[in-house]
N, CA and C of each residue as an Amber inpcrd file, in Angstrom:
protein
   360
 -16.8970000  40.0650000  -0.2310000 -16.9310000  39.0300000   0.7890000
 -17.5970000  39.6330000   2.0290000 -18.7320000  38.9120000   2.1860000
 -19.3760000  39.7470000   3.7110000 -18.7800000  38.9550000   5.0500000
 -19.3200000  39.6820000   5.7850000 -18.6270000  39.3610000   7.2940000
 -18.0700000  38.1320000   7.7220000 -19.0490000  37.2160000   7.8980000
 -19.1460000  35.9180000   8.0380000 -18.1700000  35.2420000   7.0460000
 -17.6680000  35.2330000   5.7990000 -17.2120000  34.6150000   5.1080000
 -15.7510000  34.9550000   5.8250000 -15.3220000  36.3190000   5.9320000
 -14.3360000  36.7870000   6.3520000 -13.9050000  36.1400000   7.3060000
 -14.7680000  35.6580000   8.4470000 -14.5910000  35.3100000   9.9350000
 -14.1910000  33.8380000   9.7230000 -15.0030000  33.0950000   8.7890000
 -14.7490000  31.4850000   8.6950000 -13.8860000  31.5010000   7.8010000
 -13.2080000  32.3760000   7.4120000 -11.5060000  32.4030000   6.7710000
 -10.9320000  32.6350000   7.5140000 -10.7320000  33.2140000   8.2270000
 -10.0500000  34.4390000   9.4420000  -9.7520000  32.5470000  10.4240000
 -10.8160000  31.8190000  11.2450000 -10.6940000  30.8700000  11.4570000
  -9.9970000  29.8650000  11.1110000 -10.0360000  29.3370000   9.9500000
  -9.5070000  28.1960000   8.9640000  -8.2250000  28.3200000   9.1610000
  -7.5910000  29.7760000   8.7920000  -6.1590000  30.0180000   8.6220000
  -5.8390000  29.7980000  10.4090000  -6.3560000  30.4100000  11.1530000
  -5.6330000  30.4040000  12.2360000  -5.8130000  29.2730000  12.8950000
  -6.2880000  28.1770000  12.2920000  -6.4080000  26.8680000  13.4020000
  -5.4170000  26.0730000  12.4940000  -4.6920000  26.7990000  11.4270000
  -3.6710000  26.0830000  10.8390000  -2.4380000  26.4560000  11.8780000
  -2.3610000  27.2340000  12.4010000  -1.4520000  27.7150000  13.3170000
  -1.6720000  27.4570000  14.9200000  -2.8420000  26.8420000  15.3820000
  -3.0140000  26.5350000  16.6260000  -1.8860000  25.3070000  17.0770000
  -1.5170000  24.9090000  17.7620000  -1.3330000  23.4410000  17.9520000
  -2.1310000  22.7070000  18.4820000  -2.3070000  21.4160000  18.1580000
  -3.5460000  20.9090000  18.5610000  -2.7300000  19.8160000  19.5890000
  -3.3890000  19.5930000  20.5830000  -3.5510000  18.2150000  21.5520000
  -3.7510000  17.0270000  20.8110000  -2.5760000  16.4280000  22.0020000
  -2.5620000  14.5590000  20.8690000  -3.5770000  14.0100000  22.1260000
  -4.4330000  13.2440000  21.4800000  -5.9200000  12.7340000  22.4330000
  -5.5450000  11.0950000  21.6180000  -6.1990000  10.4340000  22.4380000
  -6.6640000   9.3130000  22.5300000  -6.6510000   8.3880000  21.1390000
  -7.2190000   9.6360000  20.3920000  -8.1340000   9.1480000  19.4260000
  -6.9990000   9.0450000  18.0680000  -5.9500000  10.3550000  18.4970000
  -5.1050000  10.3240000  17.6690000  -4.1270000   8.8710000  17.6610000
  -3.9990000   8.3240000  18.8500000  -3.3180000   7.3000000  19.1850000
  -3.4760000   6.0900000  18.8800000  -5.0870000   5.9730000  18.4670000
  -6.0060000   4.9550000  18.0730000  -5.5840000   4.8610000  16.6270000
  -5.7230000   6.3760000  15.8860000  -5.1910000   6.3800000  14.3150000
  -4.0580000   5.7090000  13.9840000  -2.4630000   6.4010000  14.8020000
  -1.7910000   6.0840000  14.4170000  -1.0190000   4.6740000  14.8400000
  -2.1390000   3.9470000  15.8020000  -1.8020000   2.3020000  15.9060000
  -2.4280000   1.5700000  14.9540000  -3.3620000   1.9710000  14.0500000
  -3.8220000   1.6130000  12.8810000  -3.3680000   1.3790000  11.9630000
  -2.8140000   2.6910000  11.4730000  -1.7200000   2.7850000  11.0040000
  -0.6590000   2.0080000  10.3540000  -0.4530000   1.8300000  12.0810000
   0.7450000   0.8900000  12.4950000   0.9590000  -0.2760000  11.5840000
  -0.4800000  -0.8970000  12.2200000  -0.6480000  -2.2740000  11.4760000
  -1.0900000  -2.2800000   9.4970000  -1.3860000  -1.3550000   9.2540000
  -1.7960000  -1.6120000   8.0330000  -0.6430000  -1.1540000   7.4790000
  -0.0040000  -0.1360000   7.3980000   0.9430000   0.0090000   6.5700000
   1.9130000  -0.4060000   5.9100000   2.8650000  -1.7800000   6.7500000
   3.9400000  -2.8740000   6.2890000   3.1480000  -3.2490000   5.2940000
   1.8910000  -3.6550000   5.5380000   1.5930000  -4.7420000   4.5190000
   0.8580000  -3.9840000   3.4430000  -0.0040000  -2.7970000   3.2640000
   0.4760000  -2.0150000   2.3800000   1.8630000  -2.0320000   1.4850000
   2.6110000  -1.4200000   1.7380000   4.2140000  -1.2850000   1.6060000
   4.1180000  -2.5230000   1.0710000   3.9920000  -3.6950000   1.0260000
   4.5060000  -5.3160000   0.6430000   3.7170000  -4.7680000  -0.0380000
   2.4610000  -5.1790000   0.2620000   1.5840000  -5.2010000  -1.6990000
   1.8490000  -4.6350000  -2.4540000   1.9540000  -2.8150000  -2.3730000
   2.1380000  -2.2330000  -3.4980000   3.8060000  -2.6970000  -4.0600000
   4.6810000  -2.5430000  -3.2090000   6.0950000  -3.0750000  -4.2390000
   6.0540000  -4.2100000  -4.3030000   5.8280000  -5.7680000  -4.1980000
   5.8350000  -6.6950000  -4.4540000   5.0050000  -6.8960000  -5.9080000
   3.5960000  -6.5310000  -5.9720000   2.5260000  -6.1650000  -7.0340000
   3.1350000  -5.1820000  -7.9250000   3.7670000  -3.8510000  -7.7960000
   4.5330000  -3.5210000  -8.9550000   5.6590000  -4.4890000  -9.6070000
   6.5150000  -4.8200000  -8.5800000   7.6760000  -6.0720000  -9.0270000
   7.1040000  -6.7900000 -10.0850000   5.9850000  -7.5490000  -9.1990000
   4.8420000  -8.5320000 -10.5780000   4.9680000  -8.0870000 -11.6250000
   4.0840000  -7.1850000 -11.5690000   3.6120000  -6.3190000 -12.7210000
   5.1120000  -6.5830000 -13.8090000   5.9240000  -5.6690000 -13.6880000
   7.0770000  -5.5380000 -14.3940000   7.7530000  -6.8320000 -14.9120000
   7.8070000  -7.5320000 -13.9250000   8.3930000  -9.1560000 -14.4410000
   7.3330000 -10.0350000 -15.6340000   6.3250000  -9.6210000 -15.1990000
   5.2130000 -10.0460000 -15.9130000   5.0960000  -9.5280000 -17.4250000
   5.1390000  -8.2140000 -17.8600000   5.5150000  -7.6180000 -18.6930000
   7.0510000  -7.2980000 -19.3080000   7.7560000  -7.6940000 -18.5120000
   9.2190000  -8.0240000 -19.6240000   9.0150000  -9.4070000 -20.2150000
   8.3330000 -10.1580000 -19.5390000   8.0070000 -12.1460000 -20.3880000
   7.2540000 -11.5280000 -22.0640000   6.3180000 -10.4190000 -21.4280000
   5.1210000  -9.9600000 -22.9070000   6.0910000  -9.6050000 -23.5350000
   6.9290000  -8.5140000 -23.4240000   7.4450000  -8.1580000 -24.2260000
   8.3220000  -8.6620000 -24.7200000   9.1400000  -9.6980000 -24.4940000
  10.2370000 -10.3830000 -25.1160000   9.6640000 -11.0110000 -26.0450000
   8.0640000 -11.6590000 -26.1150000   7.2200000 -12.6690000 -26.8610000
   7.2090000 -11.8930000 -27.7200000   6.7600000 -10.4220000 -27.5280000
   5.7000000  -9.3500000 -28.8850000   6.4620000  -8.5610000 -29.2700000
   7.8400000  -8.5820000 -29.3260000   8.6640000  -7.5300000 -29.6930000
   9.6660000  -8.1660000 -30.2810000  10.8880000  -7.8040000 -30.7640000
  11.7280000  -8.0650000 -31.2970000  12.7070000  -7.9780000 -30.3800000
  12.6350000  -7.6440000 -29.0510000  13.8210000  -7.1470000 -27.9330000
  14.8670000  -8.6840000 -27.8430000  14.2840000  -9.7880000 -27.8880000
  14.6470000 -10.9310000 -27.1480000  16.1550000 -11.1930000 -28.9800000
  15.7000000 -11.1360000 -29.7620000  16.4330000 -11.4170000 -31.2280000
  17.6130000 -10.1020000 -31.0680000  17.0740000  -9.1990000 -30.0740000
  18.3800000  -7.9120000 -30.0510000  18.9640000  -7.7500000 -29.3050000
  18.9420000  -8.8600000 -28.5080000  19.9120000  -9.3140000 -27.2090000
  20.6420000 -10.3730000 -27.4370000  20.1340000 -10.8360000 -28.4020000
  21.0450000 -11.9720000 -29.0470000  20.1490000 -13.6640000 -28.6640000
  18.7110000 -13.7690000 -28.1910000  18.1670000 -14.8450000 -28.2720000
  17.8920000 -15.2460000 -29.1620000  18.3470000 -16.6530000 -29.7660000
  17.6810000 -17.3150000 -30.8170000  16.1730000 -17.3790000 -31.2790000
  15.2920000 -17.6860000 -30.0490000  14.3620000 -18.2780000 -30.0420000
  13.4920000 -17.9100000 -28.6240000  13.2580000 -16.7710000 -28.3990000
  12.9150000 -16.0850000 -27.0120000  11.5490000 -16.3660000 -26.3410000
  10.8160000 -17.4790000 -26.9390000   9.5620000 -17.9300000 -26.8520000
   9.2590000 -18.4740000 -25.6380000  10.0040000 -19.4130000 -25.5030000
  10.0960000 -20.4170000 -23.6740000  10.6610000 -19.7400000 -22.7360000
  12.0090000 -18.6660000 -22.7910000  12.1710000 -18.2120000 -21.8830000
  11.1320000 -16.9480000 -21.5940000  10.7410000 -16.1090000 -22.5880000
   9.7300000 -15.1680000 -21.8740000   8.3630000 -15.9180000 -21.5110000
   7.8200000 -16.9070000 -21.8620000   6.9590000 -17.1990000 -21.1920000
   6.9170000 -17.5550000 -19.8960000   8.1020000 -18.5040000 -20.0900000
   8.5050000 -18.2650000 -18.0710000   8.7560000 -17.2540000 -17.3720000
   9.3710000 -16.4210000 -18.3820000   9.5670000 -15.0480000 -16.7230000
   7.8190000 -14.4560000 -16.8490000   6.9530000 -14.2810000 -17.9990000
   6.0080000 -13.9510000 -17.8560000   5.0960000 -14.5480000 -16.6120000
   4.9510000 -16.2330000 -16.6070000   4.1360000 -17.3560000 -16.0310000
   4.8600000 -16.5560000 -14.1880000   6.0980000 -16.5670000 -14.2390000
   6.6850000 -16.3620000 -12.8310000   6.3930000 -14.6980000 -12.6510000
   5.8470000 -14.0640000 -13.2340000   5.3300000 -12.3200000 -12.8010000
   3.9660000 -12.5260000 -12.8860000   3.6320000 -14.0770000 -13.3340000
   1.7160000 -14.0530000 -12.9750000   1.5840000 -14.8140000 -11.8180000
   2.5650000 -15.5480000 -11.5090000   2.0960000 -16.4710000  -9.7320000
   2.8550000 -15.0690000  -8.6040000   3.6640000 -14.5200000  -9.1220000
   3.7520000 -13.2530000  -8.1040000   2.7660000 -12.3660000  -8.3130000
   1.7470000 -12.4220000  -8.6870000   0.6070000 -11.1460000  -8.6850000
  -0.6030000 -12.1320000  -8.3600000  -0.7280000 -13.1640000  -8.8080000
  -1.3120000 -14.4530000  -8.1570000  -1.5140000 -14.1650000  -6.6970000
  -0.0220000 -14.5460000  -5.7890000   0.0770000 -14.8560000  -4.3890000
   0.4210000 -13.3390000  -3.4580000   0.2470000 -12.4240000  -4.2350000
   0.3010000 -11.1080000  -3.6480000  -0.7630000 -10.7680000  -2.8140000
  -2.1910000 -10.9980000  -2.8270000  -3.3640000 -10.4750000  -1.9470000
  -2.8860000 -11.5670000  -1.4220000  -2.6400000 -13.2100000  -1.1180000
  -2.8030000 -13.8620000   0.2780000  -1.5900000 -13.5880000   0.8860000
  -0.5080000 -12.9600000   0.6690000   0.2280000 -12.4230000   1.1260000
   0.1190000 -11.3360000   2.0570000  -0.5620000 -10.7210000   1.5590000
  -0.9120000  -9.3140000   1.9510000  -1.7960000  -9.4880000   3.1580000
  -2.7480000 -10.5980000   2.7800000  -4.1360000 -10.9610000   4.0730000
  -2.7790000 -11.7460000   5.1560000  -2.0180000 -12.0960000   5.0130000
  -1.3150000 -13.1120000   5.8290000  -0.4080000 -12.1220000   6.8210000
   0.3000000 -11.3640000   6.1790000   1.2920000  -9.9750000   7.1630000
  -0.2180000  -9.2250000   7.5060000  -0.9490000  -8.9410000   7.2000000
  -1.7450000  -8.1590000   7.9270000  -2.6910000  -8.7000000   9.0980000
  -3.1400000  -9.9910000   8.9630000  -3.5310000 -10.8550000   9.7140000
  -2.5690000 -10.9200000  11.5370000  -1.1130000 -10.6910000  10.7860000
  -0.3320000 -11.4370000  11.7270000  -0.3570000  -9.8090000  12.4120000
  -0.0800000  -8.9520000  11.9650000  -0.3570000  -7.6420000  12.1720000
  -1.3220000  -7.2210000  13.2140000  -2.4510000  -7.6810000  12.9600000
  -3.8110000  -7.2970000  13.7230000  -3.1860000  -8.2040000  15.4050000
  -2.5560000  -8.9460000  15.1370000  -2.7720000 -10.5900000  16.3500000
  -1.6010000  -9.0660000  17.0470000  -0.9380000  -9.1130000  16.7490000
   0.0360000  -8.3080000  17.3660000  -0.2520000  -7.3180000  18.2080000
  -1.1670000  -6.4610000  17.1990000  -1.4120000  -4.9590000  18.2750000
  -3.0660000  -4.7660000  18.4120000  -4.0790000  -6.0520000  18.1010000
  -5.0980000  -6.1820000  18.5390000  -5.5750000  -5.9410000  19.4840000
  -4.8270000  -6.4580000  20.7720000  -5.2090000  -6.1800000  21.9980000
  -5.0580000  -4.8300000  22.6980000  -4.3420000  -4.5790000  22.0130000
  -3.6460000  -2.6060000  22.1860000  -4.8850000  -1.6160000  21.6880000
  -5.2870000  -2.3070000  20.7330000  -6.2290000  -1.1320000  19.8520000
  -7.3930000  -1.5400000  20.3590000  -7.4860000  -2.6350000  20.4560000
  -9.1240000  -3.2690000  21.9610000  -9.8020000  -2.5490000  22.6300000
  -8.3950000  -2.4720000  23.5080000  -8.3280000  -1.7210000  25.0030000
  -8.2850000  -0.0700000  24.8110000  -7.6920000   0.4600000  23.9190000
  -7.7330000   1.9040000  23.5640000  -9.2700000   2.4550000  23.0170000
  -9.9560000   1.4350000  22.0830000 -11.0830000   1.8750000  21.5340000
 -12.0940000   1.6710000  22.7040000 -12.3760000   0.5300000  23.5430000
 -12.9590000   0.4860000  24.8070000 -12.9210000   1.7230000  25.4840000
 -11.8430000   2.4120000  26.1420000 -11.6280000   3.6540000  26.6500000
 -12.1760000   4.9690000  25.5260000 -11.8960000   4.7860000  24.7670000
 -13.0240000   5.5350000  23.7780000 -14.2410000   5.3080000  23.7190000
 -14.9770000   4.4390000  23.5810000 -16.2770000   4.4480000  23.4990000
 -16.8860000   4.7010000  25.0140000 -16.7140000   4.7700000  25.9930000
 -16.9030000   5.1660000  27.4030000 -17.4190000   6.2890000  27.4550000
Protein backbone atom coordinates (compact mmCIF):
# COMPACT_ATOMS: atom_id res chain seq x y z
CA UNK A 1 0.00 0.00 0.00
CA UNK A 2 1.79 3.29 -0.99
CA UNK A 3 1.49 6.52 0.76
CA UNK A 4 -1.47 8.05 -0.49
CA UNK A 5 -3.63 5.00 -0.13
CA UNK A 6 -2.49 4.92 3.50
CA UNK A 7 -3.45 8.65 4.03
CA UNK A 8 -7.08 8.29 2.32
CA UNK A 9 -7.53 5.38 4.86
CA UNK A 10 -5.89 7.07 7.66
CA UNK A 11 -8.81 9.85 6.69
CA UNK A 12 -11.95 7.70 6.11
CA UNK A 13 -11.44 6.07 9.54
CA UNK A 14 -10.93 9.23 11.33
CA UNK A 15 -13.86 11.25 9.96
CA UNK A 16 -15.77 8.22 11.32
CA UNK A 17 -14.80 9.59 14.62
CA UNK A 18 -15.05 13.37 13.97
CA UNK A 19 -18.40 14.75 14.99
CA UNK A 20 -19.94 16.45 12.45
CA UNK A 21 -22.18 19.79 12.64
CA UNK A 22 -26.00 19.59 12.20
CA UNK A 23 -26.39 22.37 9.17
CA UNK A 24 -29.32 23.35 7.51
CA UNK A 25 -29.25 20.89 5.11
CA UNK A 26 -29.36 18.15 7.59
CA UNK A 27 -32.66 19.66 8.78
CA UNK A 28 -34.02 19.84 5.30
CA UNK A 29 -33.32 15.80 5.20
CA UNK A 30 -34.77 14.99 8.19
CA UNK A 31 -38.16 17.14 7.54
CA UNK A 32 -38.37 15.01 4.52
CA UNK A 33 -38.18 12.42 6.12
CA UNK A 34 -40.67 13.49 8.25
CA UNK A 35 -43.23 13.56 5.72
CA UNK A 36 -42.53 10.52 3.74
CA UNK A 37 -42.10 8.05 6.19
CA UNK A 38 -45.86 7.51 7.91
CA UNK A 39 -46.95 6.88 4.66
CA UNK A 40 -44.21 4.65 3.76
CA UNK A 41 -44.90 2.72 7.06
CA UNK A 42 -48.85 2.53 5.79
CA UNK A 43 -47.94 1.14 2.44
CA UNK A 44 -45.53 -1.29 3.22
CA UNK A 45 -47.75 -2.94 6.26
CA UNK A 46 -51.06 -2.36 4.87
CA UNK A 47 -49.65 -3.94 1.21
CA UNK A 48 -48.06 -6.84 3.15
CA UNK A 49 -51.54 -7.29 5.17
CA UNK A 50 -52.99 -7.46 1.38
CA UNK A 51 -50.69 -9.56 0.23
CA UNK A 52 -51.32 -12.26 3.00
CA UNK A 53 -55.16 -11.97 3.08
CA UNK A 54 -55.02 -12.27 -0.52
CA UNK A 55 -53.11 -15.44 -0.45
CA UNK A 56 -54.86 -17.29 2.42
CA UNK A 57 -58.36 -16.85 -0.15
CA UNK A 58 -55.54 -18.82 -2.91
CA UNK A 59 -54.79 -21.08 -0.74
CA UNK A 60 -57.92 -22.27 0.79
CA UNK A 61 -59.16 -22.59 -3.17
CA UNK A 62 -55.72 -24.72 -4.21
CA UNK A 63 -55.13 -26.68 -1.28
CA UNK A 64 -56.84 -28.95 0.76
CA UNK A 65 -56.40 -26.57 4.03
CA UNK A 66 -60.15 -25.32 3.89
CA UNK A 67 -61.59 -29.56 3.98
CA UNK A 68 -58.89 -29.70 7.16
CA UNK A 69 -60.47 -27.19 9.06
CA UNK A 70 -63.52 -28.71 8.66
CA UNK A 71 -65.13 -26.60 5.49
CA UNK A 72 -67.49 -28.36 3.46
CA UNK A 73 -67.17 -26.50 0.46
CA UNK A 74 -64.34 -23.68 0.84
CA UNK A 75 -64.88 -22.21 -2.66
CA UNK A 76 -67.10 -18.89 -1.86
CA UNK A 77 -65.60 -18.24 1.25
CA UNK A 78 -61.91 -18.14 -0.01
CA UNK A 79 -62.78 -16.31 -2.87
CA UNK A 80 -64.03 -13.61 -0.77
CA UNK A 81 -61.27 -13.28 1.60
CA UNK A 82 -59.12 -13.55 -1.63
CA UNK A 83 -61.48 -10.63 -3.72
CA UNK A 84 -61.14 -8.55 -0.07
CA UNK A 85 -56.90 -8.93 -0.06
CA UNK A 86 -57.27 -7.73 -3.87
CA UNK A 87 -59.37 -4.32 -3.17
CA UNK A 88 -56.79 -3.90 -0.18
CA UNK A 89 -53.78 -3.96 -2.56
CA UNK A 90 -56.16 -2.27 -5.09
CA UNK A 91 -56.67 0.95 -2.71
CA UNK A 92 -53.18 0.84 -1.14
CA UNK A 93 -51.16 3.36 -3.65
CA UNK A 94 -54.32 5.95 -3.42
CA UNK A 95 -53.95 5.60 0.00
CA UNK A 96 -50.58 6.09 0.19
CA UNK A 97 -50.80 9.32 -2.48
CA UNK A 98 -53.63 10.59 -0.02
CA UNK A 99 -51.48 10.48 3.70
CA UNK A 100 -48.67 11.70 1.79
CA UNK A 101 -50.40 14.42 -0.02
CA UNK A 102 -51.87 15.51 3.33
CA UNK A 103 -48.28 15.19 4.60
CA UNK A 104 -46.61 17.56 2.13
CA UNK A 105 -49.81 20.38 2.95
CA UNK A 106 -48.56 20.08 6.48
CA UNK A 107 -44.85 20.68 6.50
CA UNK A 108 -44.69 22.22 2.93
CA UNK A 109 -44.33 25.50 3.98
CA UNK A 110 -41.52 24.52 6.52
CA UNK A 111 -39.46 22.78 3.87
CA UNK A 112 -40.26 26.00 1.35
CA UNK A 113 -38.81 28.32 3.54
CA UNK A 114 -35.77 26.09 4.68
CA UNK A 115 -34.82 25.14 1.00
CA UNK A 116 -35.16 29.02 0.00
CA UNK A 117 -32.50 29.74 2.75
CA UNK A 118 -30.52 27.07 1.11
CA UNK A 119 -30.43 27.95 -2.22
CA UNK A 120 -29.19 31.65 -1.26
Amino acid sequence: MNRNDQEFLVQKIRSEYTEKEHTQLDELKALDAKVKRPANVFAYVFGSLSAIIMGAGMSLVMTDIGKTIGMSNPLVPSIVIGVIGMIMAIINYPMYKRILTSRKKKYGEEILKLSEKLMQ
